[in-house]
DSSP file (Angstrom, degrees, kcal/mol; ACC not computed):
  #  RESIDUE AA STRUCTURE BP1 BP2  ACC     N-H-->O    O-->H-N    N-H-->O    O-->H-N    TCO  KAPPA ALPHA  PHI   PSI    X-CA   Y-CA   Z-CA
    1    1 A X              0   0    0      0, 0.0     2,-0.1     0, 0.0     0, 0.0   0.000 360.0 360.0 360.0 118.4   81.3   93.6  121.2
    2    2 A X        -     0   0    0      1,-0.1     2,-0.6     0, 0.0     0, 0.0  -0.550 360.0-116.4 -76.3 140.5   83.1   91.2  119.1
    3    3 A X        -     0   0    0     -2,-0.1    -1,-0.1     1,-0.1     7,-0.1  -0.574  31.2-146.3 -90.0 136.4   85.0   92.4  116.1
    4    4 A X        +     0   0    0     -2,-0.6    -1,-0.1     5,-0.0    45,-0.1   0.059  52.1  52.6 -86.0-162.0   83.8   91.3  112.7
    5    5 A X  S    S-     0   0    0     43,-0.1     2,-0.2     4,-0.1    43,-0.1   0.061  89.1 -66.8  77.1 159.1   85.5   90.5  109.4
    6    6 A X    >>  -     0   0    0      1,-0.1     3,-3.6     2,-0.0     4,-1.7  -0.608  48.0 -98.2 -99.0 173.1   88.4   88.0  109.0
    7    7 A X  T 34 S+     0   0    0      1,-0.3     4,-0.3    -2,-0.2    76,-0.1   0.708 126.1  56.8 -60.6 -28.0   92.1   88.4  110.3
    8    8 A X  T 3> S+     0   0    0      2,-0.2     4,-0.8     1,-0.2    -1,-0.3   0.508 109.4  41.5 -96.2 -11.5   92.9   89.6  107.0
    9    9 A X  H <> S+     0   0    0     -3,-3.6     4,-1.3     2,-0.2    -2,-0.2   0.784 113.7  52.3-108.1 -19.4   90.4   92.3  107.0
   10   10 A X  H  X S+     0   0    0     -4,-1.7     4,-1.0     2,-0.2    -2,-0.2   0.499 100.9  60.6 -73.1  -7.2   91.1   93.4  110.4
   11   11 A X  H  > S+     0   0    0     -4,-0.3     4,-1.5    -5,-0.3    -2,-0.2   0.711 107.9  44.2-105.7 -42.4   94.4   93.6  109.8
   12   12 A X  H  X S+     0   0    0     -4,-0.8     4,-2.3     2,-0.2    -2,-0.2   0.908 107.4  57.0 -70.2 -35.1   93.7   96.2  107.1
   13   13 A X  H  X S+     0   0    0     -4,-1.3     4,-1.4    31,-0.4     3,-0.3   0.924 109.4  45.1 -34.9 -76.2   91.4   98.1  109.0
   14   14 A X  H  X S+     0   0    0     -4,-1.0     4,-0.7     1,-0.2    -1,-0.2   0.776 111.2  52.2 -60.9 -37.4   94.0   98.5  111.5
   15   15 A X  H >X>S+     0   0    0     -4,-1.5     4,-2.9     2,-0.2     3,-2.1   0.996 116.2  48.4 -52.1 -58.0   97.0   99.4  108.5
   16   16 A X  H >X5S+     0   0    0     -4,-2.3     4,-3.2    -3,-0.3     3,-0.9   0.872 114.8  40.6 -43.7 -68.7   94.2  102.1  107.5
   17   17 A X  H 3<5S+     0   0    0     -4,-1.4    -1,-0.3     2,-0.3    -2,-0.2   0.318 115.7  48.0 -51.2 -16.0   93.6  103.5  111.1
   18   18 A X  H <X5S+     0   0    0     -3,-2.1     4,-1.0    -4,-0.7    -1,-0.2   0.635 111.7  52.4-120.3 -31.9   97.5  103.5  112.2
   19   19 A X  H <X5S+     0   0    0     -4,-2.9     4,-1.0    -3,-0.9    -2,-0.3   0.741 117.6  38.0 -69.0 -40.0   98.5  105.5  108.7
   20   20 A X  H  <XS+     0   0    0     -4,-3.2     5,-2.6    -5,-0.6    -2,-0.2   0.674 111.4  60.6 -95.2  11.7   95.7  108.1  109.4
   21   21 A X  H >45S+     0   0    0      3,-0.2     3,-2.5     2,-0.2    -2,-0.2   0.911 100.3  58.3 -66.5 -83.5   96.6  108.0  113.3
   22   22 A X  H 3<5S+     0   0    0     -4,-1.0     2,-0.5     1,-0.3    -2,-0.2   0.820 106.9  45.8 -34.2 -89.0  100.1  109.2  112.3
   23   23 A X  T 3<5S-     0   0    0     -4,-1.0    -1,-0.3     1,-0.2    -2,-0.2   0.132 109.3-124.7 -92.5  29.8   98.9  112.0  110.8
   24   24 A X  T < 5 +     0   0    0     -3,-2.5     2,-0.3    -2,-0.5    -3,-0.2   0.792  58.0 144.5  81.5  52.8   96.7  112.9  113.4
   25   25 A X      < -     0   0    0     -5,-2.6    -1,-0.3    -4,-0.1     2,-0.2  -0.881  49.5-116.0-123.9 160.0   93.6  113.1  111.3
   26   26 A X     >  -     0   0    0     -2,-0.3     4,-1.9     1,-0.1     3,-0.4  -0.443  27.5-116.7 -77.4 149.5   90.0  112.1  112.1
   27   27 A X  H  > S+     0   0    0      1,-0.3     4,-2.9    -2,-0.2     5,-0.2   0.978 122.9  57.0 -63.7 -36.1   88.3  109.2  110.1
   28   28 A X  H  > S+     0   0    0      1,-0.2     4,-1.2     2,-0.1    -1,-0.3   0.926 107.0  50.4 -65.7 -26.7   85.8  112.3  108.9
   29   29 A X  H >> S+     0   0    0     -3,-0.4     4,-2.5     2,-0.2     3,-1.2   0.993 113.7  39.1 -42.5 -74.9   89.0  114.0  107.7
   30   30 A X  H 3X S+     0   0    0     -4,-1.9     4,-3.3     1,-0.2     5,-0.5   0.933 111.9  61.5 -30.9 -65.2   90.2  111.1  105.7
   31   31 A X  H 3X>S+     0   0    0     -4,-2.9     5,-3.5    -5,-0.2     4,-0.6   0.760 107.8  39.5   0.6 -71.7   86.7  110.6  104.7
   32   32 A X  H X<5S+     0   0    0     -4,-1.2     3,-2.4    -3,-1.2    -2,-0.2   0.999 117.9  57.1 -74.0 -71.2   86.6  114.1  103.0
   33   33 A X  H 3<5S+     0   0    0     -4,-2.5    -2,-0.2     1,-0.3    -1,-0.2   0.705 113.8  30.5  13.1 -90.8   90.3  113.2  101.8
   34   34 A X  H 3<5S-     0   0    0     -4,-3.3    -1,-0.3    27,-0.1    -2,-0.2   0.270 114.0-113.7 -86.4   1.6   89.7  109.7   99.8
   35   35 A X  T <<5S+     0   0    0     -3,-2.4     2,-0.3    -4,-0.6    -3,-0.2   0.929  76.5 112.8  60.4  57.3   86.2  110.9   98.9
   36   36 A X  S   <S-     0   0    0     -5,-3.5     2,-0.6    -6,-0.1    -1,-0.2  -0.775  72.1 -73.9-129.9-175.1   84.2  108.4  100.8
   37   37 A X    >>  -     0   0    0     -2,-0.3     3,-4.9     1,-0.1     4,-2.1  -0.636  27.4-132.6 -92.4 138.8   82.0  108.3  103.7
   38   38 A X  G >4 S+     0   0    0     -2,-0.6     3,-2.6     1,-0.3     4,-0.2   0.598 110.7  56.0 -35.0 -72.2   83.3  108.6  107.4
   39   39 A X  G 34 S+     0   0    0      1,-0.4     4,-0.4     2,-0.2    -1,-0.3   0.313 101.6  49.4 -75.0  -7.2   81.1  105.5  108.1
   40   40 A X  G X> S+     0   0    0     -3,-4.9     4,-1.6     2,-0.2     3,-0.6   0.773 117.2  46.4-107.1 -44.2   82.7  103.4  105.5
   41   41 A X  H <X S+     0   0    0     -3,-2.6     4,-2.3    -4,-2.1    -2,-0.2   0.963 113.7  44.7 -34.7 -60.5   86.3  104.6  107.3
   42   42 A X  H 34 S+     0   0    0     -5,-0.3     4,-0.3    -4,-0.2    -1,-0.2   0.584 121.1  40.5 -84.5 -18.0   84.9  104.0  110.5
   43   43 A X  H X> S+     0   0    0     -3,-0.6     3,-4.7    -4,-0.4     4,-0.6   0.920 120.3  53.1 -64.7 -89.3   83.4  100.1  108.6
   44   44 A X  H >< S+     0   0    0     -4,-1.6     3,-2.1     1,-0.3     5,-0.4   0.541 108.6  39.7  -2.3 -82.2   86.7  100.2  107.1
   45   45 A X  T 3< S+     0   0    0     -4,-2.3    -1,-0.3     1,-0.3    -2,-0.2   0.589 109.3  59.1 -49.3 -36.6   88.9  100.6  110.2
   46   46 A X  T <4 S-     0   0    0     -3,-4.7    -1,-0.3    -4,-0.3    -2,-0.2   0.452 115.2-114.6-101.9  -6.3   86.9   98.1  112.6
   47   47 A X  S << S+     0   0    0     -3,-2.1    -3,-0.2    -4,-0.6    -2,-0.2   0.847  80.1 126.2  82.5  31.4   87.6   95.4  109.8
   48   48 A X        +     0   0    0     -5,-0.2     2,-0.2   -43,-0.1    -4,-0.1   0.345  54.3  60.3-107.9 -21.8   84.0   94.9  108.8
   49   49 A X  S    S-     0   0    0     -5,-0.4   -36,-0.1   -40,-0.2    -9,-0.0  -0.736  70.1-134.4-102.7-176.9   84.0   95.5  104.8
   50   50 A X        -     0   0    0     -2,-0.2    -1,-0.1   -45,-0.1   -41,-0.0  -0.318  37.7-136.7 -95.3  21.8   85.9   93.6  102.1
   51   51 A X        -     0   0    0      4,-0.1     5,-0.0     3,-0.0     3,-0.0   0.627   6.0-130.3 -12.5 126.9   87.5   97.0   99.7
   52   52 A X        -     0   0    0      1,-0.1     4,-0.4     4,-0.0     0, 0.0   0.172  33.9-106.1 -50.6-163.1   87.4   97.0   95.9
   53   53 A X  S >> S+     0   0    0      2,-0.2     4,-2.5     3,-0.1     3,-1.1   0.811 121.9  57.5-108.9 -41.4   90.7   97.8   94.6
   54   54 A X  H 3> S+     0   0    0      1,-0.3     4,-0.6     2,-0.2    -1,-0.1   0.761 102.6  48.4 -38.4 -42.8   89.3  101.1   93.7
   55   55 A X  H 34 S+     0   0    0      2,-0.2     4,-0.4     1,-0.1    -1,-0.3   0.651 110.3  57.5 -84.6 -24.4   88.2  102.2   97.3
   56   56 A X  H <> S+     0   0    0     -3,-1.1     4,-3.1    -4,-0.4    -2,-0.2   0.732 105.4  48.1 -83.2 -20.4   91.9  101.0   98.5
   57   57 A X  H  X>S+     0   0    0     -4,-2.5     4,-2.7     1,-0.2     5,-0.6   0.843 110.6  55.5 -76.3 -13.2   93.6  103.5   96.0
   58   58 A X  H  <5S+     0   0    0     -4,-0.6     4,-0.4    -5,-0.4    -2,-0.2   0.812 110.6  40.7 -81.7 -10.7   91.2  106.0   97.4
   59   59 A X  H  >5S+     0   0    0     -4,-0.4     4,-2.6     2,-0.1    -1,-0.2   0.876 116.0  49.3 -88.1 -32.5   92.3  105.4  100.7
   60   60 A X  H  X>S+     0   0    0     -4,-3.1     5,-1.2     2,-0.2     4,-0.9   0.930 115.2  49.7 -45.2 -59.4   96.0  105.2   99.5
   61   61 A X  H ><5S+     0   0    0     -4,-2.7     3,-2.3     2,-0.2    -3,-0.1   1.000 111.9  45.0 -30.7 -92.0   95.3  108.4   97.7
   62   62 A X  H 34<S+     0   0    0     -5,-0.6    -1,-0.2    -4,-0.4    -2,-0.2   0.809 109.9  54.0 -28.7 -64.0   93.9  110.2  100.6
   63   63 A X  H 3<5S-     0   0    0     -4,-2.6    -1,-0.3     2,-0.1    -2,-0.2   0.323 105.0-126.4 -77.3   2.2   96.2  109.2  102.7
   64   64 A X  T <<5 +     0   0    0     -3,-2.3     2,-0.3    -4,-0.9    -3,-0.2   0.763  69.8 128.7  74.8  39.1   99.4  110.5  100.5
   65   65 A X      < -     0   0    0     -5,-1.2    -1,-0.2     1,-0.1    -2,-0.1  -0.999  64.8-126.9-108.6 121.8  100.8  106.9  100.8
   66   66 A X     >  -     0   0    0     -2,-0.3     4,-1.8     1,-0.1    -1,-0.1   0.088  34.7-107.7 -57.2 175.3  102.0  105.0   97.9
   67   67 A X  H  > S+     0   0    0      1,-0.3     4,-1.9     2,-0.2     5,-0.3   1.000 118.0  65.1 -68.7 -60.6  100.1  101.3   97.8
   68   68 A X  H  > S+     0   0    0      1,-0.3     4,-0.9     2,-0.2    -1,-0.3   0.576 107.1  42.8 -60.6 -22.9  103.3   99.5   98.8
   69   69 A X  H  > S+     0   0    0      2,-0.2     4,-0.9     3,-0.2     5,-0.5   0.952 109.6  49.9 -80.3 -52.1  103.0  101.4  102.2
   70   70 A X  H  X S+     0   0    0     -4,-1.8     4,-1.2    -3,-0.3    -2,-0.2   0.788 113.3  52.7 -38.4 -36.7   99.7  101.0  102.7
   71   71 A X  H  X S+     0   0    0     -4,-1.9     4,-2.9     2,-0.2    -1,-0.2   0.918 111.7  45.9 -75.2 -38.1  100.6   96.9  101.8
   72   72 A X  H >< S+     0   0    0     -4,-0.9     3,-2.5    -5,-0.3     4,-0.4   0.869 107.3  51.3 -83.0 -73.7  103.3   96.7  104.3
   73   73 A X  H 3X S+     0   0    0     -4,-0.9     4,-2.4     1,-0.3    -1,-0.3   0.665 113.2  50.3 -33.4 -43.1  101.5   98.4  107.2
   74   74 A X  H 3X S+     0   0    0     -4,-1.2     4,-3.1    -5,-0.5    -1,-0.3   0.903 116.0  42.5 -73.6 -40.3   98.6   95.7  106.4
   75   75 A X  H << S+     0   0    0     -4,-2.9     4,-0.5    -3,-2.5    -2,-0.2   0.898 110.6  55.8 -51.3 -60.3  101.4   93.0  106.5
   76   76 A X  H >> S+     0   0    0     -4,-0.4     3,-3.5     2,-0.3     4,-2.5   0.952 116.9  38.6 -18.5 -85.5  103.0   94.7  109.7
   77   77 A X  H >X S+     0   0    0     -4,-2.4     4,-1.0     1,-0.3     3,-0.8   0.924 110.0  57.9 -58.1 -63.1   99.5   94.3  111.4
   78   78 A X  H 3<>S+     0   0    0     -4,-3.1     5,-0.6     1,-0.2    -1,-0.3   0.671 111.1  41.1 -64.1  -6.1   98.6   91.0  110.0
   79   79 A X  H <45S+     0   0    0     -3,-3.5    -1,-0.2    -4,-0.5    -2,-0.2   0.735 113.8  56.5-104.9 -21.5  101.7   89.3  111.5
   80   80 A X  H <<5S+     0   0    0     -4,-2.5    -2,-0.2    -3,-0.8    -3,-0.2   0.615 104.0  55.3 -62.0 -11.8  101.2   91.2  114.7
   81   81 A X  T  <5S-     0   0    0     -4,-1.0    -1,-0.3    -5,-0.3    -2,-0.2   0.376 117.0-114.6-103.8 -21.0   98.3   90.0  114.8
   82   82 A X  T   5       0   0    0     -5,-0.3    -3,-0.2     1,-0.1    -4,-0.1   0.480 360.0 360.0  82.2   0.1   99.2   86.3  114.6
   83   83 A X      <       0   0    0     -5,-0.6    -4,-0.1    -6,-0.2    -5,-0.1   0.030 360.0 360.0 -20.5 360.0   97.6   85.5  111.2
C-alpha cells in the first residue's frame, strides 16, 4: 500500500504520530484530547489530509505542545525524510 499525500504532509503526519508516541497515547486518546475523530488522527498521521490551521492548534492543544514544537518535529521529519 503506497502512502498518500505529499512529502510535506507526510512529514507532518509523522511530527503528529512521534509527539503522541512519546507520550505513549493511542490516536483514540489524542482523538478524545484535540476533540477530533480517531480516523482523522489515524488520516492525519498516514499523511493523507491537508489541516486547517484550526485542526493543527487542536492537535498542538491536545497534545500539550506549543506550535513551535509541533513545527520543528514536522521540520525534523521533513528533512529526515529527504524533502
Amino acid at each position: 500500500m503506497q502512502v498518500q499525500g505529499i512529502p510535506q504532509q507526510r512529514a507532518l503526519g509523522a511530527a503528529v504520530r512521534e509527539l503522541r508516541a512519546r507520550r505513549g497515547w493511542s490516536q483514540e486518546h489524542l482523538a478524545d484530547r484535540a476533540g477530533l475523530h480517531r480516523n482523522y488522527v489515524g488520516s492525519m498521521e498516514r499523511g493523507e489530509l491537508n489541516p486547517t490551521w484550526r485542526t493543527l492548534l487542536r492537535f498542538a492543544a491536545g497534545l500539550h505542545v506549543p506550535m513551535t514544537e509541533l513545527f520543528a518535529v514536522y521540520e525534523r521529519q521533513l528533512a529526515d525524510a529527504g524533502a
